[in-house]
C-alpha positions in Angstrom: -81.2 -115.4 16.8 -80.0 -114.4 20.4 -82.6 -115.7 22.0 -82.4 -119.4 20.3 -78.5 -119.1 21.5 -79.1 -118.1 25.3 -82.3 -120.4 25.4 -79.5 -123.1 23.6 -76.8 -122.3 26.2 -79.4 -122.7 29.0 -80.3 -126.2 27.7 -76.6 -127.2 27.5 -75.1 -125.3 30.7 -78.2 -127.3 32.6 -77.0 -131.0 31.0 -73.4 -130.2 32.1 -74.4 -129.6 35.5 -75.3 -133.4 35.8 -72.5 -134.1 34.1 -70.1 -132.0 35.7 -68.2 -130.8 32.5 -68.7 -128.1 29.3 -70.2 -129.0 26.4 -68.1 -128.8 23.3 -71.3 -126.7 22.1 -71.0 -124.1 24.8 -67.4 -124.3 24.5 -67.6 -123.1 21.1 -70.5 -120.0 21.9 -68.5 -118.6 24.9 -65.3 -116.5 25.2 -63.3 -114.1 27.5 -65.3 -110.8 28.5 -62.5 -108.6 28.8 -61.0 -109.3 24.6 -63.5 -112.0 23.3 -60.6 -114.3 22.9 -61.1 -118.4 23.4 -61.4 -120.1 26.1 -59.4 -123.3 26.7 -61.1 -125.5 28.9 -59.2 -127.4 31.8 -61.4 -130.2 32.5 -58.9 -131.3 35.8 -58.9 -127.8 37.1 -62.4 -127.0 36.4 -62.2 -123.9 34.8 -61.4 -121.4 31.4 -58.4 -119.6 30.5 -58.1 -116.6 28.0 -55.9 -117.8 25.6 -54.8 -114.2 25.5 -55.0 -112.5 28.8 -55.0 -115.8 30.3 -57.2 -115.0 32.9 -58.9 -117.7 34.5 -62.3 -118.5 35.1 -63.9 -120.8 37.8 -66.8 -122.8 36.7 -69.0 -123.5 39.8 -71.6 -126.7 39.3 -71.1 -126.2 35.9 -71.5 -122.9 35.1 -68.7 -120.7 33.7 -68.4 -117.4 36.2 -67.0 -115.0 33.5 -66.5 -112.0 35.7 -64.0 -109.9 34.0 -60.8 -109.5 36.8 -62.2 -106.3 38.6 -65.5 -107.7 39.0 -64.2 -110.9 40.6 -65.1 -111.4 44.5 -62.1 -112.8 46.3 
């Protein structure tokens, strides 16, 4: 079962790259490292916030960097 989802969120995170925006699919799979909240997804600002830390995430050519904080490169 893991492996159909990361070979499933490769497939998707590999369309949104040409696209330039999160599947609703991956959307639903993924969620914050640090309390395994939701992620709300800011199409404008290109990135995920926690909707309970509300940390945010970058996502870089369509892939969502979720570094938890203290793992983040400034």
């Amino acid at each position: 079962m893991v492996k159909k989802v990361k070979k499933t969120v490769k497939k998707v995170a590999k369309k949104s790259r040409k696209k330039e925006e999160l599947s609703k699919y991956l959307l639903e799979v993924i969620c914050c490292p640090v309390d395994k909240s939701d992620l709300k997804y800011s199409k404008s600002k290109n990135t995920l916030t926690c909707i309970k830390c509300k940390h945010v995430y970058k996502i870089k050519e369509g892939i969502p960097i979720l570094l938890p904080p203290e793992l983040e490169e400034e």
